[in-house]
C-alpha positions in Angstrom: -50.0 -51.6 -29.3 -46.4 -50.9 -30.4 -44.5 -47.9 -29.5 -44.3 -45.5 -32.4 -48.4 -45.8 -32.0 -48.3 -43.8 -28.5 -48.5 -39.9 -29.6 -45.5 -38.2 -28.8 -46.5 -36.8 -25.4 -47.8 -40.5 -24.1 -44.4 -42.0 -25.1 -42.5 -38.8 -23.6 -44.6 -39.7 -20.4 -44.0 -43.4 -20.9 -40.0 -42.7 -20.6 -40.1 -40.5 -17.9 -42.2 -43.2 -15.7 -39.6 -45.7 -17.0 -41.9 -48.2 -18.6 -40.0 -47.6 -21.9 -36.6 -46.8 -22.6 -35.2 -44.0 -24.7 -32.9 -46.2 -26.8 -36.0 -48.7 -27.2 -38.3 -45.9 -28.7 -35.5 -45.2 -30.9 -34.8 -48.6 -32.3 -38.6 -49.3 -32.7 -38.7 -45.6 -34.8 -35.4 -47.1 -36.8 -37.0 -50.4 -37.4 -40.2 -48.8 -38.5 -38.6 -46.6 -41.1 -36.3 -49.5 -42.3 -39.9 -51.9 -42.8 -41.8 -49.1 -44.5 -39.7 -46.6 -45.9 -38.8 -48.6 -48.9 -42.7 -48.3 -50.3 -43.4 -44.8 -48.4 -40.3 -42.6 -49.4 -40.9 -40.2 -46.6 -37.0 -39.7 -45.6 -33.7 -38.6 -47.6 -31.7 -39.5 -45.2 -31.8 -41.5 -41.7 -28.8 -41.2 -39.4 -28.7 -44.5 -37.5 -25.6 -43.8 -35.5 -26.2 -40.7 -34.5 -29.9 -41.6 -32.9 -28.8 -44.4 -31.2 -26.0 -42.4 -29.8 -28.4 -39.7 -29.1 -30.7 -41.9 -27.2 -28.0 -42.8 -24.9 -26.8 -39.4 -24.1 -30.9 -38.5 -23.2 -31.8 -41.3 -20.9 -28.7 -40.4 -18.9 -29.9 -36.9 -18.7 -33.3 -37.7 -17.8 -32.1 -40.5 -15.6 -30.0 -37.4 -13.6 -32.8 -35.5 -13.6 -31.6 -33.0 -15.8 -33.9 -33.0 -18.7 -37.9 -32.7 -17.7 -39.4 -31.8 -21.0 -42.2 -33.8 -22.1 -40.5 -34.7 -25.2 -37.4 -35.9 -23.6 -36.2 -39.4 -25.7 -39.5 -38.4 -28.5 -37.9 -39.9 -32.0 -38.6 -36.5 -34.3 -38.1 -36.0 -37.9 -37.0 -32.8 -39.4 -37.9 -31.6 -43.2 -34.6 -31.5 -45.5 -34.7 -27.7 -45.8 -33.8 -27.1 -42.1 -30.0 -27.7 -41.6 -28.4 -29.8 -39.3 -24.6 -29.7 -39.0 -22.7 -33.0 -40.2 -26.1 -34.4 -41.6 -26.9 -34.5 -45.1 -29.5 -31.5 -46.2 -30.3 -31.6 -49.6 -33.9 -29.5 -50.1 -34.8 -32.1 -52.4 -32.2 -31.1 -54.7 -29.8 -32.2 -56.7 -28.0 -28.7 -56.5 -27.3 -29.6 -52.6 -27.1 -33.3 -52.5 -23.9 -33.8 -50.9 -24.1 -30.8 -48.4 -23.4 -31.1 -44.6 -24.1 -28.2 -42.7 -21.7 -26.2 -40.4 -24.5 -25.4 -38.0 -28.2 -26.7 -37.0 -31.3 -24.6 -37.4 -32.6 -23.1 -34.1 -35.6 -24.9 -34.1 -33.5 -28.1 -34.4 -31.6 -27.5 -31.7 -34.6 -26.1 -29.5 -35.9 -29.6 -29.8 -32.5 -31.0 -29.4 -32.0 -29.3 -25.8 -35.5 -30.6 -24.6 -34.3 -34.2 -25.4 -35.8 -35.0 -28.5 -34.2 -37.4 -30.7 -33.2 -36.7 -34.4 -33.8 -40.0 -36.8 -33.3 -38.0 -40.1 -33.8 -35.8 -42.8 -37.9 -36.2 -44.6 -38.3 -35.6 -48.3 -39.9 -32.6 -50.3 -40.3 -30.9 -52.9 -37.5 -29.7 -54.2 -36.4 -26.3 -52.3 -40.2 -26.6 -51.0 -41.1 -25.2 -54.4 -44.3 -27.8 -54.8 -47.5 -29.2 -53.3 -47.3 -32.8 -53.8 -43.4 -34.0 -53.2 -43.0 -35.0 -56.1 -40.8 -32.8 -57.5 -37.8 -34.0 -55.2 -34.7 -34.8 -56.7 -34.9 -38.0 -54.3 -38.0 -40.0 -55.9 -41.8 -39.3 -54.6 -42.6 -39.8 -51.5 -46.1 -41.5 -51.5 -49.3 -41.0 -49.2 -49.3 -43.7 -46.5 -53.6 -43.7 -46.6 -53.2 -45.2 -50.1 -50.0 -45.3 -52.2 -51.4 -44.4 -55.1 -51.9 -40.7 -54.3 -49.5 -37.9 -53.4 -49.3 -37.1 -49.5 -49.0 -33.1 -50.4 -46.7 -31.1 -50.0 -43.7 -29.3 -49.8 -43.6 -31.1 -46.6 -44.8 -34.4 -47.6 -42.3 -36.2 -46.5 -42.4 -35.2 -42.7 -46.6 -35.8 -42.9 -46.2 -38.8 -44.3 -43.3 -40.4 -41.7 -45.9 -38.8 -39.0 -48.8 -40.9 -40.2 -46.7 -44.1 -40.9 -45.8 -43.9 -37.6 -42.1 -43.6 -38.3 -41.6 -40.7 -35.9 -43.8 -39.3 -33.3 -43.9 -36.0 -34.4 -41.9 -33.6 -37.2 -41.3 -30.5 -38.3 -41.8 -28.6 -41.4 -41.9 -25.2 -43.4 -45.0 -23.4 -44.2 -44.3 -21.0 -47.2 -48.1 -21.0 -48.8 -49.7 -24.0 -47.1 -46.8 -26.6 -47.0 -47.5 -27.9 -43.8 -51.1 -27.7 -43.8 -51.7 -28.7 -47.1 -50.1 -31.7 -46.5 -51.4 -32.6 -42.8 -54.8 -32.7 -44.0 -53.8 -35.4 -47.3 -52.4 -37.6 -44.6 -54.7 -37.3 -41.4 -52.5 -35.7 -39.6 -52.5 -32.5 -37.2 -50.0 -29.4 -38.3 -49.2 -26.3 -37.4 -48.5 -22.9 -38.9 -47.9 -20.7 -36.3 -47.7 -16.2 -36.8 -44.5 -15.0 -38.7 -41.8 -15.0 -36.6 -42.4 -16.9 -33.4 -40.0 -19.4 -34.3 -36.3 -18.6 -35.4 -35.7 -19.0 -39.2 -31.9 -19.6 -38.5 -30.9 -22.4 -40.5 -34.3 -22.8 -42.6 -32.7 -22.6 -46.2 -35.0 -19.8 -47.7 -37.3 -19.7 -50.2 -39.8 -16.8 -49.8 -37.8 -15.2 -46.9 -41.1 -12.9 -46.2 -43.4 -16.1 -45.7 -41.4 -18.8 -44.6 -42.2 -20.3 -41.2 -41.4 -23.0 -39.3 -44.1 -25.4 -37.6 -44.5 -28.8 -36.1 -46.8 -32.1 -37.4 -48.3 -34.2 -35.1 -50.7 -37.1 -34.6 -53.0 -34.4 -32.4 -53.3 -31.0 -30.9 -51.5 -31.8 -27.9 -48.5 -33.1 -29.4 -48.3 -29.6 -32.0 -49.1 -27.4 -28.3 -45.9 -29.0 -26.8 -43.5 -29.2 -29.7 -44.1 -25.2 -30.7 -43.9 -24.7 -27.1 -40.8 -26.2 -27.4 -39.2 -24.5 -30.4 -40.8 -20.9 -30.2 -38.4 -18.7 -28.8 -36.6 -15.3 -29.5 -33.4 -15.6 -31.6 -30.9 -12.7 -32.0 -29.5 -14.6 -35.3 -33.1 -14.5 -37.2 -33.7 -10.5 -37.6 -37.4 -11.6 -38.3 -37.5 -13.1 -34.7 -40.4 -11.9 -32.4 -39.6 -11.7 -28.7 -42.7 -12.7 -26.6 -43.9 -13.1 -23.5 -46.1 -15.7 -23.4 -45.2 -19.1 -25.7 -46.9 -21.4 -22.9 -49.2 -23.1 -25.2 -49.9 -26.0 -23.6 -52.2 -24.4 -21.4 -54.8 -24.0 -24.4 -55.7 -27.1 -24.1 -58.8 -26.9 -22.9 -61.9 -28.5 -24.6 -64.2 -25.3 -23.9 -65.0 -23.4 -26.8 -68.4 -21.7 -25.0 -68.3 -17.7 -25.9 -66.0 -18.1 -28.3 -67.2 -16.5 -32.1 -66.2 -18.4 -35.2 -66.5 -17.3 -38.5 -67.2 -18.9 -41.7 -66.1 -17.1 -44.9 -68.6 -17.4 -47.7 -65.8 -16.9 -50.1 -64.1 -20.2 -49.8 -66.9 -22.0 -50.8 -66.2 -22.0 -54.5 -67.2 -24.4 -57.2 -63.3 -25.8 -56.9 -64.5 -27.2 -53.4 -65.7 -30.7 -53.1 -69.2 -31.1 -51.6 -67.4 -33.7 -49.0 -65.3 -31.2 -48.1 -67.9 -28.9 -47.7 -70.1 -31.1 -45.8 -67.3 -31.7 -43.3 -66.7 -28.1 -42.5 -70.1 -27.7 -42.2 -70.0 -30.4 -39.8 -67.2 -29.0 -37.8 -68.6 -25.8 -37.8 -72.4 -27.2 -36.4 -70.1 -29.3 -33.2 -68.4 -25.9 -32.5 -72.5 -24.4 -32.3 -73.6 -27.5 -30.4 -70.2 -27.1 -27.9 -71.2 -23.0 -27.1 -69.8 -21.2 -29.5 -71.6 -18.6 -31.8 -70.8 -19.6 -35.6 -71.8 -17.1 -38.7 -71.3 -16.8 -42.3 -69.6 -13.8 -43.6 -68.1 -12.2 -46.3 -64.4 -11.8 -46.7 -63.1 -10.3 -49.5 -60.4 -10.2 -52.1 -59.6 -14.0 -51.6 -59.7 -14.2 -55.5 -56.2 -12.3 -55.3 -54.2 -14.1 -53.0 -52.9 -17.1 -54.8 -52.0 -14.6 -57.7 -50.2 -11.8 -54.9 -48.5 -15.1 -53.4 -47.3 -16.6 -56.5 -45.7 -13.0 -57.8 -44.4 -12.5 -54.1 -42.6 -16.2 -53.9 -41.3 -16.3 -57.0 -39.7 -13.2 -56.9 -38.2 -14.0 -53.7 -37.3 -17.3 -54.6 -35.1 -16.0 -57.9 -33.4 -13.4 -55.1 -32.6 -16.7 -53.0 -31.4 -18.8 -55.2 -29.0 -17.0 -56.7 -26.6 -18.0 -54.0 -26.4 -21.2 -55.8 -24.0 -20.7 -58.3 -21.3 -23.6 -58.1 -18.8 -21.2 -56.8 -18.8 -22.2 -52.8 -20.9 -25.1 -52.1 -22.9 -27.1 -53.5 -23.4 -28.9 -57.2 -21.0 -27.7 -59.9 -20.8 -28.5 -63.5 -17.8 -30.5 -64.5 -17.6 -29.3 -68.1 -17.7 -25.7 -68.8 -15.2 -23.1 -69.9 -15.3 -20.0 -68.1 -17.4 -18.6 -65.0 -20.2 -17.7 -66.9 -20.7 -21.1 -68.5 -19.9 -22.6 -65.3 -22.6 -20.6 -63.6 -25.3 -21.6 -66.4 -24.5 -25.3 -66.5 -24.3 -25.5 -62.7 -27.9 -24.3 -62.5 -29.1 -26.4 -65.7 -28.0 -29.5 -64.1 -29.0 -28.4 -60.5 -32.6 -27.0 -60.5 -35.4 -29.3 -61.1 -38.1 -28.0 -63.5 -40.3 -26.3 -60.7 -37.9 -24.1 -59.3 -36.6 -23.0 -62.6 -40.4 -22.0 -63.7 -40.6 -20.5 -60.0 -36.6 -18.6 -61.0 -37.8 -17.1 -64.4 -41.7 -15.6 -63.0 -39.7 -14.5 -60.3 -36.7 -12.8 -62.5 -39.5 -11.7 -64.7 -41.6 -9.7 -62.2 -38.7 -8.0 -60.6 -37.3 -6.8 -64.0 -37.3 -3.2 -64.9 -40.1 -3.5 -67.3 -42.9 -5.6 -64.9 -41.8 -4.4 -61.7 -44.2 -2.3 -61.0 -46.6 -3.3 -63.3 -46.3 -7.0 -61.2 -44.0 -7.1 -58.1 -45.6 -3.4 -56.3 -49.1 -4.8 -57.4 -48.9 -7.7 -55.7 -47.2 -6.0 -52.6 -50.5 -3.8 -52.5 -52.6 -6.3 -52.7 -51.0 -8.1 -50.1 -51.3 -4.9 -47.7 -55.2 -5.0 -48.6 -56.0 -8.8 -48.2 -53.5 -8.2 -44.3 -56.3 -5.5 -43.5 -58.9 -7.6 -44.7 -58.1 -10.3 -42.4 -57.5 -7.2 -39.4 -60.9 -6.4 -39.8 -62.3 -10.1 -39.8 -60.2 -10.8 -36.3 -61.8 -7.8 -35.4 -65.1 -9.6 -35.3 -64.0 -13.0 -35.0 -61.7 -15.3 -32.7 -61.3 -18.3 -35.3 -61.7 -18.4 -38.8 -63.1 -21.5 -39.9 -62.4 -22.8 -43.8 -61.1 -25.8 -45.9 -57.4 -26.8 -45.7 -57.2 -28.2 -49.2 -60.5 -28.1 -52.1 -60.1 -32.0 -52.6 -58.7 -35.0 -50.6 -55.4 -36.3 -51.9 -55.0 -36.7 -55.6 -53.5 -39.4 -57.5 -49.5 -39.6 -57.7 -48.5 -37.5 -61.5 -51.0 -34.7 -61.8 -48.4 -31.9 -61.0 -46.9 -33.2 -64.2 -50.1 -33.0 -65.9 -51.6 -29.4 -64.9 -49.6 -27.1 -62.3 -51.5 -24.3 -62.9 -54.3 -26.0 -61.7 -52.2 -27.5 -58.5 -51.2 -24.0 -57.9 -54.9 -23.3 -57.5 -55.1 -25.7 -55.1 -53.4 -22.9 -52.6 -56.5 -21.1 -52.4 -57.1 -21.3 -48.6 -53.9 -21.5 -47.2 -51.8 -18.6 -48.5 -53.3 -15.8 -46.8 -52.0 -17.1 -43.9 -48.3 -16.6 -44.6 -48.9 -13.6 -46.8 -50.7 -11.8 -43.7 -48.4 -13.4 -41.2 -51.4 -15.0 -38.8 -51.3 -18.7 -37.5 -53.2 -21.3 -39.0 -53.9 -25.2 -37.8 -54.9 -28.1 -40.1 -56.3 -30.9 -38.0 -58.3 -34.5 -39.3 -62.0 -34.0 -39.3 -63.7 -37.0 -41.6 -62.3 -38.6 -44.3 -64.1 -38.9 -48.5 -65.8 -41.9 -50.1 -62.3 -43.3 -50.9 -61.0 -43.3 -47.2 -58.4 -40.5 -47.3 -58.6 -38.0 -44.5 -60.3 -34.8 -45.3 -58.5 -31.9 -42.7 -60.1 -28.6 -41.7 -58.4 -25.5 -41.4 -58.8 -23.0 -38.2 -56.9 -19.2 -38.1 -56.5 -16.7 -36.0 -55.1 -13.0 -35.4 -51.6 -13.2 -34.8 -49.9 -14.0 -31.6 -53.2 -15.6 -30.8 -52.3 -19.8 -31.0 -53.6 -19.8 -27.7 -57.0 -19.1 -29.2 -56.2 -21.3 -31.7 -55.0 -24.1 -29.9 -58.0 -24.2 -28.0 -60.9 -24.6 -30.9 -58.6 -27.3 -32.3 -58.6 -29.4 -29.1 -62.2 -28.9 -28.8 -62.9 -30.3 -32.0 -60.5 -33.0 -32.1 -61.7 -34.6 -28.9 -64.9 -34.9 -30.3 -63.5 -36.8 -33.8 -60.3 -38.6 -31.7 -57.6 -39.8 -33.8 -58.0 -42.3 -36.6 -54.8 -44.2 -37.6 -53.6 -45.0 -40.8 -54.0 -48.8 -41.8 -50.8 -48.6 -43.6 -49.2 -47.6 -40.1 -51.3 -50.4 -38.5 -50.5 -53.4 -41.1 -46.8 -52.5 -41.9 
């Protein structure tokens, strides 16, 4: 068994009992991405130098005794929207692809103080503005469970490295579903946790109301110790939530007796696959057979939350993006004549096609004519589907659902029909929209052999709750790795 096959806590406990090195876990992470990242496309940038110099620095400090996290000398990955000062962080985009940060995200650095090690920047799609990376100025990153199909996204690049086994862990942004959308295509655990429990500092913004950062994981365990690790108040992010209690590693119990589960009728539409049915259906009967008390019910206005979501993002996206004009950092047209047809050049050449659909609903709804008629509707529905959920907590500790209506599709259908990908939202949105954690975690995978994930939410500021369904239904699945991971 090689080293980047351990899950990130057994190779953090490996290094602390000195049977592996730091620098050795390290080179073995490096040598992985060099063998497989050529075919897989999961990074945008891989700083060599700086890991190996890292890895020295760490197994001093754990050799002093100064660093006892149980991530200390972990190889992590880090999605390309999270900066990271003096490294290359491009959002997928050609409109940043020569920026270097003068700072690193809070989140980075909260893994950085535990001992972690950065190996590099993981592709996207482009300003996280997608659900299948493929939409990156950087080529597609491909799904390591078969090559053929897309690995999800925005944060495909980070599930994808995670799977491979080219990191032991990663972390993304969840805007609508990007890390849990994503997790489930590749077999792979990840997190969302509730708005504002980790800093947003240095998390280039795309729907500044939704965006959160999370980790991905080969299991439960793994996403319990690195949120643990990067969940903390943060006087820089005026979104930041200052709580008592982010010791989530003690959820990690495989008891789920008492607990009640629910199972909204609404999410099983004609969209979903019957093999994604069957396996929530499955999960759902083990959480019966283990104690808990599982019922159908019925939700409500979950027709309206991709449309509120969609209005909400875009419009929020056209307010962000505006900083990206040519005039500071960042791309700038070399032909124009005057700031004006500097500015409109500079954004021709610098947006993809996705974000500049995204740019024009968004500019769109917030103009004088549709604002109220678009943006305030969708704001009012979002208040109604956030007391829907309040009232469904109310009865419920877990919410049990679908992570994604299919398995992975095939690489180019984004191209094809985005409408349709846009629908493909469905369960994960209400998550960021109302603010409450959400977990996507492997249960089974579909007659072709790529993993189908279940989704589990909770009221927020309960991922302990969380946490502990999700370890009591993974240790009766385990972990299956990828053959590309295993052959590579």
């Amino acid at each position: 068994m090689s080293i980047m096959s351990l899950s990130a806590i057994e190779l953090g406990r490996s290094i602390k009992e000195k049977k592996i090195g730091v620098a050795e876990a390290v080179r073995e992470a490096l040598a992985a991405i060099e063998a497989k990242d050529k075919a897989l496309g999961s990074f945008v940038t891989v700083d060599h130098a700086g890991a190996c110099r890292r890895a020295e620095e760490v197994q001093r400090q754990i050799d002093a005794g100064e660093l006892i996290s149980p991530l200390a000398g972990v190889p992590f990955a880090v999605k390309d929207n999270l900066c990271t000062q003096g490294l290359r962080t491009t959002c997928g985009s050609k409109m940043l692809s020569d920026f270097k940060p003068t700072y690193t995200a809070e989140a980075v650095r909260n893994l950085e103080r535990a001992g972690a090690v950065l190996l590099g920047k993981t592709n996207m799609d482009e300003f996280a503005m997608g659900s299948t990376t493929e939409t990156s100025a950087f080529g597609v990153t491909k799904n390591p469970w078969d090559l053929s199909h897309v690995p999800g996204g925005s944060s495909g690049g980070s599930c994808a490295a995670v799977a491979a086994e080219e990191c032991s862990c990663a972390l993304g942004s969840d805007t609508g579903g990007s890390i849990r959308q994503p997790s489930s295509f590749c077999g792979v655990t990840g997190f969302k946790p509730t708005y504002g429990t980790v800093s947003r500092y240095g998390l280039i913004a795309y729907a500044s109301s939704m965006d959160t950062v999370g980790p991905i994981a080969r299991n439960v365990s793994d996403c319990a110790a690195v949120l643990e690790t990067i969940a903390s108040y943060d006087k820089k992010d005026a979104t930041s939530v200052r709580r008592r209690d982010c010791r989530f590693t003690e959820a990690l119990l495989a008891d789920v007796k008492g607990l009640r589960i629910g199972i909204p009728r609404s999410y099983f539409t004609e969209e979903l696959s019957p093999e994604i049915k069957e396996t929530v259906l499955g999960a759902a009967k083990t959480f019966e057979e283990n104690g808990a008390f599982v019922e159908e019910f019925d939700l409500g206005l979950t027709e309206y939350a991709v449309l509120a979501y969609y209005v909400i993002a875009c419009a929020e996206a056209s307010s962000n993006l505006a900083r990206f004009d040519g005039v500071k950092y960042g791309h700038r047209a070399k032909c124009y004549e005057g700031f004006d047809d500097m500015y409109q050049k500079t954004r021709s050449e610098g947006f993809g096609w996705e974000v500049k659909r995204r740019i024009l609903l968004g500019t769109f709804v917030l103009s004088r004519d549709c604002y109220e008629a678009y943006y305030l509707q969708a704001l009012r529905a979002r208040r109604l589907i956030k007391e829907t959920f309040d009232r469904a907590f109310a009865r419920y500790d877990i919410l049990l659902a679908p992570t994604a209506p299919h398995a992975a599709p095939l690489l180019g259908r984004e191209h094809k029909n985005p409408m349709e990908v846009y629908r493909d939202d469905m369960y994960t949105v209400a998550a960021n929209l109302a603010g409450f954690p959400a977990i996507s975690l492997p249960c089974g995978r579909d007659k072709q052999g790529l993993p189908i994930g279940v989704q589990l939410m909770a009221d927020c500021f309960a991922e302990k709750k969380l946490i502990r369904a999700a370890y009591a239904l993974e240790q009766t699945r385990g972990y299956e790795r990828c053959p590309f991971a295993a052959t590579t």
